[in-house]
Structure formats: C-alpha cells, structure tokens
KELOLO-653110 format. One line per field, with one value per residue (C-alpha): x, y, z; residue in one letter. Coordinates in Angstrom, 1 decimal. Each point is the difference from the previous one (the first is absolute). Layout:
BEGIN
east <- X,...
north <- Y,...
up <- Z,...
rest <- A,...
// end
This chain:
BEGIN
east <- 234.6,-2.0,0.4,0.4,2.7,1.1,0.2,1.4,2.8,1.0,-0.2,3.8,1.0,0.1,2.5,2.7,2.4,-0.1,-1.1,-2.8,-3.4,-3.0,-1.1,2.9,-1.6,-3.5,1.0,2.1,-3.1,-2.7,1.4,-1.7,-3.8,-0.8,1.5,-0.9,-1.7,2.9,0.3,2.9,-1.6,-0.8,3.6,1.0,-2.5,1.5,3.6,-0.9,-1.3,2.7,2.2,-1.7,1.0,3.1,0.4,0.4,2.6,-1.6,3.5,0.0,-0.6,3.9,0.2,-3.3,-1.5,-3.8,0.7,-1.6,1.7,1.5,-0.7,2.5,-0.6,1.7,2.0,-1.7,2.4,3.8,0.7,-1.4,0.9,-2.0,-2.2,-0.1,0.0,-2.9,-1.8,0.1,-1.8,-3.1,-0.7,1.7,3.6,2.8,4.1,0.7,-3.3,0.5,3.5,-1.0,-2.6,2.6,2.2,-1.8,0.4,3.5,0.0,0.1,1.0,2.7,-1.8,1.2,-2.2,2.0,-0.5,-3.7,0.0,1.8,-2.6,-3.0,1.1,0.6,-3.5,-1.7,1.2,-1.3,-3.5,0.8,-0.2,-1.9,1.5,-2.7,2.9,0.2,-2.8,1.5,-0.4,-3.6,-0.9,-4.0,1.8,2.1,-3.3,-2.1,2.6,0.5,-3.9,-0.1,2.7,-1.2,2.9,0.6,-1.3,-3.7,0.4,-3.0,-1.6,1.2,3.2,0.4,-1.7,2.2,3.2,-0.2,-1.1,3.5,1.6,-1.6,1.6,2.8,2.7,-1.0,-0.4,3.3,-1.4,-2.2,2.0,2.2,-0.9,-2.7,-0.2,-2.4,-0.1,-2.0,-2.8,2.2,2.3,-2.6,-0.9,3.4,0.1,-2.9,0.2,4.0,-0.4
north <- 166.2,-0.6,3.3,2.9,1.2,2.5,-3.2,-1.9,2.2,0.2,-4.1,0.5,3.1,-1.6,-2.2,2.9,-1.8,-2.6,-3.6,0.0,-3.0,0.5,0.7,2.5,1.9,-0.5,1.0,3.0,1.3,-0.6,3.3,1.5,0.8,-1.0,-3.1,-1.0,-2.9,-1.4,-3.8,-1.8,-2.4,3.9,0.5,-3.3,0.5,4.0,-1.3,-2.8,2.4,2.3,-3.1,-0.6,3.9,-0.5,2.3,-2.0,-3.4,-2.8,-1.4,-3.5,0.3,-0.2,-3.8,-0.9,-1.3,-0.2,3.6,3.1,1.1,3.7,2.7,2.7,3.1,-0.6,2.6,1.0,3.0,-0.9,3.6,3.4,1.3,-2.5,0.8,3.4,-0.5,-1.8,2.1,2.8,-2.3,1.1,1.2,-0.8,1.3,-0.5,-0.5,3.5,1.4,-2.4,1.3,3.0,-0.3,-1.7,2.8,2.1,-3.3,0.1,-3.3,-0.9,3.2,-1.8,-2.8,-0.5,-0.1,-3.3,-0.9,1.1,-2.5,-3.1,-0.2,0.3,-2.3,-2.5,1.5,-1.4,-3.4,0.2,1.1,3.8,2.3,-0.4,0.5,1.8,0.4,3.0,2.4,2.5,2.8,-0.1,0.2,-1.3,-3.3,-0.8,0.7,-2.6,-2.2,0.2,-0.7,-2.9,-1.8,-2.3,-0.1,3.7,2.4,1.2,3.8,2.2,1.6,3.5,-0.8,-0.9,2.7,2.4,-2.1,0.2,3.9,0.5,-1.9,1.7,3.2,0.4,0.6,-3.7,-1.9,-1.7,-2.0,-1.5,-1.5,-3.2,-3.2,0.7,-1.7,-0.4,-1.6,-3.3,-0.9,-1.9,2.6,2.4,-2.7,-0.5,3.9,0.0,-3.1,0.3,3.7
up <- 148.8,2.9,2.5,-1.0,-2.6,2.8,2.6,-2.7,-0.8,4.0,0.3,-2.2,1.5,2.7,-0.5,-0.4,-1.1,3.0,-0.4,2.0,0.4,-1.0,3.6,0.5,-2.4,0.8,3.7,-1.3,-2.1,2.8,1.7,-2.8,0.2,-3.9,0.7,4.0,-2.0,-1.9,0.4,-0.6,-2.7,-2.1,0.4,-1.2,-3.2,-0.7,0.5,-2.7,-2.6,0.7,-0.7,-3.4,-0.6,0.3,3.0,3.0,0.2,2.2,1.8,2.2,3.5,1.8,1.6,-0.4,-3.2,2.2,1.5,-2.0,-2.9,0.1,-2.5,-1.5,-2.3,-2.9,-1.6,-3.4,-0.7,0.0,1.8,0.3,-3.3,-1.6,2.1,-0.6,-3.9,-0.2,2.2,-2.1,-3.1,0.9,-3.4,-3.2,0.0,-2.6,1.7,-0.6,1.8,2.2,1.1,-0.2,2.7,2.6,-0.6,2.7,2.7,1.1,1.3,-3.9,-1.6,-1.5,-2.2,-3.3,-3.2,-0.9,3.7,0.3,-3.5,1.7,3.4,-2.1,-2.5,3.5,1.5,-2.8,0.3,3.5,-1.1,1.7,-2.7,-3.6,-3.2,-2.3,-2.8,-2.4,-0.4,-2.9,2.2,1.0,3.6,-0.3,-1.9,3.0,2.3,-1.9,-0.4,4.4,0.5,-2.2,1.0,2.5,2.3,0.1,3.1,-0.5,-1.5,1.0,-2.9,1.6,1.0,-3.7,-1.4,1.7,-1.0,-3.6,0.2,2.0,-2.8,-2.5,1.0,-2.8,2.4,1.9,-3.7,0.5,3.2,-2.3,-2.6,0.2,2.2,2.5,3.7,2.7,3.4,-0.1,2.4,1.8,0.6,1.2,2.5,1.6,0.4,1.8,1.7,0.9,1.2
rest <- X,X,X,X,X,X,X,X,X,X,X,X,X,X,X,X,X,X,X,X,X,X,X,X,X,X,X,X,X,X,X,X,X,X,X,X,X,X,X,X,X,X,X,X,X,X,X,X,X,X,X,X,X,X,X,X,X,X,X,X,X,X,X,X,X,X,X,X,X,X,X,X,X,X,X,X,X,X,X,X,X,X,X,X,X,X,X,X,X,X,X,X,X,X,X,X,X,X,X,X,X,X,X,X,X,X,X,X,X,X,X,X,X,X,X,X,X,X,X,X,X,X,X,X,X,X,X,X,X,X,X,X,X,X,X,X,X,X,X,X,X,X,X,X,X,X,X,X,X,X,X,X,X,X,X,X,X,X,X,X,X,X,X,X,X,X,X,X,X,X,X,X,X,X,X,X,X,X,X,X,X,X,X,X,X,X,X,X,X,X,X,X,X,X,X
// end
C-alpha cells in the first residue's frame, strides 16, 4: 500500500459504517497529524486495494452517475460471535478447546461443540478460519502445518514454541487431537482493521 499500514487501516475505519467519498474521508483523516497530508487521489488508491481485499464495497454515487462514488465497510463477520470465535484462533485449536476457551466470555458462554462445528465449517467457506485437519494428538504437527499453510495467520516461533509445551502438558493432550483450526490472514486483518 502506499501510506502507511497504520494510515491505511484508518482510510476504512473511517468509513464506520457510513457511505462516505473519498474526500469525506480524506477530510475526516486530515484532523490527524500522520495524515495532514492525505490527498484525496491516496484515498481513492487505499479504498481500491481495500476493495480488491474484499473489505470495503464501492456503491454508485445516489443520482448522479458523474458524481463520486461512496464507499461502505463491509461486514466480514456475520455478528459478534463469529467474531469472537475467530478471534480466539490465534493458535491452533481443536472444537472442544475451542469451546472451552469461550467458556470464560459470557457473551458466548453458551456455544455449542456442534455449533462451534457449524460456523467454522461456514468460516472456511469464507476464507476466515483454516482447516489444518487431524494431527493424531501432536501439538508441533498442527504448528507446522499453521506456518505452511499459505493462507493461515503468521505464528511467531515463540508463540508456537510455548503453544505446543502447554499442550504437551498431559492434562491439555486432548486440545490437541481431532481437527485443528486457525484464523486465516484475512481474518487477522478484519480484526485489526474492523476494530
């Protein structure tokens, strides 16, 4: 992108939820010191790659084919437990550990295994959440499988390390067997970007 990612990220925050132009934003971000500069052509370029991303909707200016076109945010998660499921993919996770780590969020303390099952299974198909499939129980598997896969979220080497020495623990080896998830790149973007 061409400004910064931190710029970047504001040029869709921007639009809140509101159909705004290009110079709306550019006008609503020039408040900000880091981006006093802002033009609205550099809008008009970030809102096009966001576009490509999949994470802004470009919508026909009302009445006026020759009049700017407005841009929306685009809704990436269908509601806030999805949401919140995904969010808590930043390592590899079977359904049951899964579950067991929204327990403690009472905003989703309710979530079914089978339920858990059914949103990733529809997260997937909206490039969310990876799939790393069955591991047979061993935590450094599902690790190497998240790093290689191209559309799964970067896993620091530490974060890692300390993942599979938690699920090492015999009293955690259960977390590690069955179908392993992870949030996607993608995902990990709309969390940051749609904060």
């Amino acid at each position: 992108m061409s400004t910064s990612k931190l710029t970047s990220m504001r040029v869709v925050q921007a639009l809140a939820g509101q159909p705004r132009t290009a110079e709306e934003v550019a006008g609503l971000l020039r408040a900000d010191e880091a981006a006093q500069n802002l033009t609205e052509a550099t809008v008009l370029s970030e809102l096009e790659e966001w576009e490509a991303r999949g994470f802004v909707q470009r919508l026909q200016s009302p009445g006026d084919d020759d009049g700017p076109d407005l841009w929306l945010q685009r809704r990436v998660f269908a509601n806030e437990t999805e949401r919140r499921l995904v969010a808590h993919l930043t390592v590899p996770r079977n359904v049951a550990g899964l579950v067991h780590e929204l327990r403690a969020d009472p905003n989703v303390a309710t979530l079914t295994e089978e339920h858990a099952a059914g949103l990733l299974n529809g997260l997937e198909g909206k490039g969310l959440v990876v799939k790393l499939g069955d591991v047979d129980g061993d935590p450094r598997s599902a690790v190497d499988l998240a790093k290689a896969h191209a559309d799964a979220i970067t896993l620091p080497a530490e974060k890692a390390d300390r993942h599979v020495a938690r699920l090492s623990v015999p009293q955690r080896a259960w977390r590690a067997e069955g179908d392993q998830w992870v949030m996607s790149q993608k995902a990990h973007d709309a969390l940051q970007v749609l904060a």
